[in-house]
C-alpha positions, 0 to 999 in steps of 0.5 A, spaced: 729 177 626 732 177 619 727 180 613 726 174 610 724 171 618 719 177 618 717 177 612 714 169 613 711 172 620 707 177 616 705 175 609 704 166 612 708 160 609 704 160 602 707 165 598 704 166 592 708 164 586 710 170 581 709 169 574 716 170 570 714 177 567 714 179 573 720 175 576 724 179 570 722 186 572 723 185 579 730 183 577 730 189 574 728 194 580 735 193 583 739 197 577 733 202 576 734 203 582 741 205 582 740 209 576 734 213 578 740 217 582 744 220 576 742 226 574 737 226 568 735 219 569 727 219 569 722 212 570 721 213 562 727 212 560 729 206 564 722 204 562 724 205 555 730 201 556 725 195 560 721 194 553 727 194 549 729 188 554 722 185 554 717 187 549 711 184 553 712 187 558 708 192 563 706 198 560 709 205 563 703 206 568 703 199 571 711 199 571 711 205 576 706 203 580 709 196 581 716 199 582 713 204 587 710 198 591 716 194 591 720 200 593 716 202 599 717 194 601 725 194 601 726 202 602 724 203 609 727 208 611 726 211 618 723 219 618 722 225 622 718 230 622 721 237 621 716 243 624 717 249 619 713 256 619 709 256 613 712 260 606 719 261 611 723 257 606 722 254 599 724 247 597 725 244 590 726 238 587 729 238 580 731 232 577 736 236 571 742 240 571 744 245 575 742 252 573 748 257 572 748 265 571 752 268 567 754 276 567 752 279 559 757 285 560 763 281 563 761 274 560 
């Protein structure tokens, strides 16, 4: 079955209508989405650029929620559980840019 085929089979015939507020910030969510993967790109600087577009938009809390629920409807990605041992490696997240080290005495 095709998305919308299943999305029918779940959710009924009767979609509720979407108000054109958030029509517009759905259709926002696909380019949000592509630059969230450029490095330095936060939600609050697309939200920024979201209220430029739409001054009576949704605010920053409500934003994220939102584009949090529909991420989770239209990113379903297939998973694994990973075992590790406690404290055995260390994993970062970091959204900058990449640390570098410079030696003083030889620059």
């Amino acid at each position: 079955m095709n998305d919308l085929e299943l999305e029918s089979l779940f959710l009924g015939q009767n979609k509720p209508e979407l108000s054109p507020k958030l029509t517009s910030l759905y259709s926002f969510f696909p380019f949000m989405e592509k630059q969230l993967k450029k490095v330095g790109m936060t939600r609050e600087l697309l939200w920024l650029d979201y209220k430029s577009k739409y001054p009576e938009g949704y605010q920053l809390s409500y934003f994220c929620e939102l584009y949090y629920r529909w991420s989770q409807r239209t990113n379903i990605k297939p998973t694994m559980h990973i075992d590790h041992k406690a404290g055995d490696k260390m994993y970062i997240d970091y959204v900058g840019q990449k640390l570098s080290i410079i030696d003083k005495e030889s620059g």
